[in-house]
N, C-alpha and C positions, 0 to 999 in steps of 0.2 A: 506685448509687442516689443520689439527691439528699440532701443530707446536711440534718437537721433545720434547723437553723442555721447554711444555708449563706448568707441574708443578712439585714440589719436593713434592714426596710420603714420609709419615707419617705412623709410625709404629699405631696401635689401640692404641688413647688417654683413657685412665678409665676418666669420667665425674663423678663430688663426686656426692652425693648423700645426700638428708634430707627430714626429716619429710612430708610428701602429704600434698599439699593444705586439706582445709576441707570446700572447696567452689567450689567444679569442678561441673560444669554440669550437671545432668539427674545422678544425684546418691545421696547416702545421706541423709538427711532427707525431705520428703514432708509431710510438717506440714499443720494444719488447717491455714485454713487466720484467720489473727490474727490485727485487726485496728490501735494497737499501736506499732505493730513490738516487742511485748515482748518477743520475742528468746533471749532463754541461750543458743543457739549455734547457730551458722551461719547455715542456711534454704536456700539450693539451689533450691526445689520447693514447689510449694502450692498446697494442694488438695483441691478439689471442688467438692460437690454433688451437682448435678442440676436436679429438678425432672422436667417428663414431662409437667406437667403445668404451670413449667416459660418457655420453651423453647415452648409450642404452644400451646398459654394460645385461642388465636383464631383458630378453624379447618383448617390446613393448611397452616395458616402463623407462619412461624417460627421467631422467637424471639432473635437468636445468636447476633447479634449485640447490643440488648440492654443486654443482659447476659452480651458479654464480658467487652461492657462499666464500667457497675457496680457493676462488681465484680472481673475483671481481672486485672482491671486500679484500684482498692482502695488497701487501705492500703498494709500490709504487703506482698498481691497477686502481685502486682505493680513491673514489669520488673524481674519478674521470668518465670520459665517453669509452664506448668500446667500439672497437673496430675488428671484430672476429673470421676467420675461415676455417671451414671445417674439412678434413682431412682421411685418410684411409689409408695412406702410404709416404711417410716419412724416413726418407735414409736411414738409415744408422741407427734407426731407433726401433723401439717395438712396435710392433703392427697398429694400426688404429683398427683392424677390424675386430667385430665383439665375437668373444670367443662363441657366442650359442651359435655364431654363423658358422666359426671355425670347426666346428662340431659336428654342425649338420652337414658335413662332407664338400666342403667349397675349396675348389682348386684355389692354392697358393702356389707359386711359380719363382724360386727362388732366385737373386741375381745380386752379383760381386764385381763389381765397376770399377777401374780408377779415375771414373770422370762423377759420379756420386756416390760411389760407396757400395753398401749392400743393404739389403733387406729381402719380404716376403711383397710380392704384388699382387694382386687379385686380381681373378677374373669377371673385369668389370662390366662383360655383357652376362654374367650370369644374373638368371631372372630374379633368383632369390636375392643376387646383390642390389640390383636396378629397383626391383621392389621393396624391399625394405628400404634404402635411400629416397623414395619417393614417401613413404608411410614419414619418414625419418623428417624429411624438408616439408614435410606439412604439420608436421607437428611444431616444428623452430619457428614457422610463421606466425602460427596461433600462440605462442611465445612472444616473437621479437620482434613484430611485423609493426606493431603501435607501442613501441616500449621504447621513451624516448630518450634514455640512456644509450643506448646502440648508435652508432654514428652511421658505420656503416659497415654490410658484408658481402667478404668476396667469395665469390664463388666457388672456387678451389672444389673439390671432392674427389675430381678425377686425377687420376696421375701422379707424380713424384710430389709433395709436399704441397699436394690438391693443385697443381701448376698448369695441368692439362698439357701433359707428355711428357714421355717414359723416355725420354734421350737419357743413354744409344740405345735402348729397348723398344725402338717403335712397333714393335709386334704386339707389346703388351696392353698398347692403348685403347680406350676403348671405342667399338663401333663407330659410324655419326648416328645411329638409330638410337644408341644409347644414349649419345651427348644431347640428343634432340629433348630424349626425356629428363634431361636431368638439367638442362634449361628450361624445359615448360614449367617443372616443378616448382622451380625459383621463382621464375613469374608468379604461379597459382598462389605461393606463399607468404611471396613478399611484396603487394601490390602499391605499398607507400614508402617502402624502406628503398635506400639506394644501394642497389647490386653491382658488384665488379666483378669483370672475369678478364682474364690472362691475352689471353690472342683473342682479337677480333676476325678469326678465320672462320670456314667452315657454315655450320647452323648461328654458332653465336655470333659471326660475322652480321650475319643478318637481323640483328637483334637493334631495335632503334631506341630500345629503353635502357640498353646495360651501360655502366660504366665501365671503364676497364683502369685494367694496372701495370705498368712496366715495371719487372723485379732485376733489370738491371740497367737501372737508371746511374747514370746517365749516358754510358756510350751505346748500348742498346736504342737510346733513345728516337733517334735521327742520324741520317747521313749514309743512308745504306739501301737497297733494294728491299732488306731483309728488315730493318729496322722497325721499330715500331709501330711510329710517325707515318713509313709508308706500308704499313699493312694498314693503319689505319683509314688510310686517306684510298687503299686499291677495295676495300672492303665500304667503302662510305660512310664512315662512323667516327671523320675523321670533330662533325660536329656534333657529337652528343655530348660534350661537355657543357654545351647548354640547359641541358636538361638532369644530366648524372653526371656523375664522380667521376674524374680522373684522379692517379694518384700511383705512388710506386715503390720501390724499394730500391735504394742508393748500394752501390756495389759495398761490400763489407770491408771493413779495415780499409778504405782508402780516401778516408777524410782527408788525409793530410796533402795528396795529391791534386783531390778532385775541389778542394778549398784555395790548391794555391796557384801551382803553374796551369793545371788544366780549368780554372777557376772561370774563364770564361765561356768555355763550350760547357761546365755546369748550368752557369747563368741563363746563356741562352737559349739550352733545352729545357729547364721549367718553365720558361714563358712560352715556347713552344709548342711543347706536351698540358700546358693545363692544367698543371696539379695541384690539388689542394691540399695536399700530405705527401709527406713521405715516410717510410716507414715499414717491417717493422727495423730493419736497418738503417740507422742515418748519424749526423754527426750527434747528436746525444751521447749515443756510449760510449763516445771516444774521448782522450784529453786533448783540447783544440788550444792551436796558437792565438793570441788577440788577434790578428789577423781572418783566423780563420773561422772562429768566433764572431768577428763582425762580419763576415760573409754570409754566416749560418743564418744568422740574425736578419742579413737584408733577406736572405730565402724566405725565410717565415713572412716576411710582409707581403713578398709580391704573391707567397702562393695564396690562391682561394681567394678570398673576397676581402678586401679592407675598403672599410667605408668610409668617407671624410664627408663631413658639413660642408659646404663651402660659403653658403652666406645663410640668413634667415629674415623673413618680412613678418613681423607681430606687432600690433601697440603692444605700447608702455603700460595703458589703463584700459582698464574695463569697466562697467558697471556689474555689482554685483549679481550675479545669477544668470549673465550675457555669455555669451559664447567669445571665444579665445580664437579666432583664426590666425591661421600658422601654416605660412607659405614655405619649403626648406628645400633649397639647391642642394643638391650632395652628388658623390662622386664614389664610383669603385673602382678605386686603384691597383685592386688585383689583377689574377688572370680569368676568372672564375668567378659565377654566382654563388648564392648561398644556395643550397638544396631544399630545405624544409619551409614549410608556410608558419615559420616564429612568428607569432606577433607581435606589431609596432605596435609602442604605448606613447601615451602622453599623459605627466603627472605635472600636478603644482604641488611643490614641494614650502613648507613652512621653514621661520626662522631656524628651528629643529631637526632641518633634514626629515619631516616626516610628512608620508604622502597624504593630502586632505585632499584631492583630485583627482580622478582617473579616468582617461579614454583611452580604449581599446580602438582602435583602426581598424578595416579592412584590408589593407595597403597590403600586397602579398610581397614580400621584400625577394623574393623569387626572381621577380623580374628588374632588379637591378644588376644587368649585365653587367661588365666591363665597359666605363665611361660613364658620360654624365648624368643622371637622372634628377626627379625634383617630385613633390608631395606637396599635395595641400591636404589643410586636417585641420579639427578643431577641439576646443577642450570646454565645456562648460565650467564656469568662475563661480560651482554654486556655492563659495565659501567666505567667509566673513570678510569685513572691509580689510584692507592691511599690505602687508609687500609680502610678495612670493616670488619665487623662484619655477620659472619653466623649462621642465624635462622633459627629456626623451628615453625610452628605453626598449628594448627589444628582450624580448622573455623566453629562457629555456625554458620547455615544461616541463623537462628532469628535476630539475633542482627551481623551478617556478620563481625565480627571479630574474630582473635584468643583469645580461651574459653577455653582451656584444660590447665590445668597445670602441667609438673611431678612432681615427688617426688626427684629433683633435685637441687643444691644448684647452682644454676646456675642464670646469670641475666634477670630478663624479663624486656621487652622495647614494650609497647603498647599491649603487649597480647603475645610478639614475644620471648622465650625462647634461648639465646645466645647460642650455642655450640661453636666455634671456633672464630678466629681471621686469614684472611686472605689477603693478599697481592697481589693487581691487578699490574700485571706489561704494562708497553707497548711494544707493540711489530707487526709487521709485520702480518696478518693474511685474508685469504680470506673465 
């Protein structure tokens, strides 16, 4: 039975507070892979277009293993998240279609732009393409659908650089009978992964699970009929950022601008738009002023989720093999929740920085909006008389250690964020 004076209650500790990691997890920048790791800022993931014809360059044998071989495991891609979209028509480049389709007699539609270039477009309501595409996103599912390296994927498939339209070729585009099906597919495939698509118009307008993505952030973003912001908000989806991704792509080569004099209509449309990334263009590939650099840098905190402690209630002592309650204030000082059900931990950590204690929580960190939130939880002391140290941690299951950091000036010890100092006593206990 719980022993009377098995601890001495503690009024709410305040835990100080500093500056957010600018390396946390599934937020932040997801930049192009890059061979020689030439980031000007720390890149917590890497984006990746993969067109249908490297993934099943043979009719129905799929290719993901040698995909992720050589191009997840190289360079600056290497022991990051991935944030992928997969593609069929890329300007200026070669086709993403697989040649056995090109074969089996599938209209190609040639076009020479000066607003994106040229290439070959396909005809996207043909059945054979619609169907294979649907064989294709069901397969990536049963792939990447519980694969917790993946952060997140957009949808892309249709259109100029999977964007979901052919501008100035709007003939080329395809169907809504098509876009219907190659929305459902996503769904059917991806039913725990976080999906993004391009415009919230149309079928996908209607979509109360997708996230989406602005690819020209930030003037695109707001301030316009056509904008983003308000197709989002005429389509009603202006809050599904509670639930999925937001996130976008910063106009190219114009760091230097959009960091300095236009530096505040930046600011103010990421806290607007929602984003937890940006990417795969952003200030990373560029060379940034200190200036513009500590701009970047306050970007990374407010986008996505940053957590802060802000006090904690625990005694000091326990009796040995008593339970540890632990009352914690905390705060998300981002724009944006976390998306995945990580689990919270609680460790006692020895003189050695090594874990002799572990609870696992229920606590779905999900539902820490933007603003205040608070936990109670407890940790059984079934471990020798002595002084230890009470952590907390939240667990990638990629890489299955704790990965989240706060915005706390507090010690970490292996991934493990110190809150308290606590005293196991001995004592009599059944």
């Amino acid at each position: 039975m719980m022993h009377l004076l098995a601890f001495i209650p503690l009024a709410p500790q305040p835990l100080p507070q500093a500056l957010g990691p600018l390396e946390n997890p599934l937020k932040g920048w997801a930049a192009y892979a890059e061979p020689d790791e030439s980031y000007s800022l720390p890149v917590s993931m890497t984006f990746v277009y993969v067109s249908w014809r490297q993934l099943e360059s043979t009719k129905g044998k799929f290719a993901f293993a040698d995909w992720e071989n050589r191009v997840w495991n190289a360079g600056s891609t290497k022991n990051k998240h991935i944030v992928f979209r997969l593609f069929l028509d890329y300007p200026n480049q070669a086709t993403g279609l697989p040649q056995w389709l090109i074969d089996n007699g599938l209209k190609l539609r040639p076009y020479d732009t000066k607003e994106v270039g040229k290439g070959l477009a396909t005809d996207y309501d043909d059945p054979r393409v619609v169907g294979g595409l649907e064989k294709l996103i069901a397969a990536m599912g049963k792939r990447y659908d519980k694969n917790p390296r993946v952060a997140f994927i957009q949808m892309g498939t249709l259109g100029f650089w999977g964007e979901w339209h052919t501008w100035p070729r709007e003939s080329f585009f395809a169907k809504p009978a098509t876009q219907k099906r190659i929305v459902d597919a996503y769904r059917r495939a991806f039913p725990n992964k976080k999906v993004m698509a391009r415009y919230p118009t149309g079928y996908v307008g209607k979509q109360a699970w997708l996230g989406f993505h602005d690819d020209y952030f930030p003037e695109d973003t707001e301030g316009g009929p056509d904008s983003w912001l308000e197709k989002m908000l005429a389509s009603g989806r202006q809050d599904n950022w509670k639930t999925s991704v937001y996130g976008g792509e910063m106009i190219p080569r114009a760091a230097d601008r959009l960091l300095g004099k236009d530096w505040q209509m930046t600011w103010d449309r990421l806290q607007s738009a929602r984003f937890t990334f940006v990417g795969p263009y952003g200030p990373p590939l560029e060379v940034l002023s200190d200036e513009a650099l500590a701009r970047a840098e306050k970007m990374v905190r407010k986008m996505g989720y940053e957590f802060r402690w802000k006090s904690i209630d625990a005694p000091s002592e326990v009796m040995a093999g008593e339970a540890i309650p632990v009352n914690l204030e905390g705060v998300n000082q981002g724009v944006a929740p976390f998306y995945y059900p990580w689990p919270l931990e609680f460790a006692l950590l020895d003189a050695n920085g090594v874990v002799v204690a572990l609870e696992r929580t229920k606590i779905d960190i999900r539902r820490w909006q933007p603003g205040d939130f608070n936990l109670e939880a407890s940790i059984r002391a079934d471990v020798s008389p002595g002084d230890y140290r009470l952590a907390v941690g939240i667990r990638d299951p990629w890489k299955d250690v704790p990965a989240i950091r706060f915005a706390n000036a507090l010690p970490v010890t292996k991934g493990w964020t110190e809150l308290a100092k606590v005293h196991i006593k001995s004592g009599n206990h059944k």
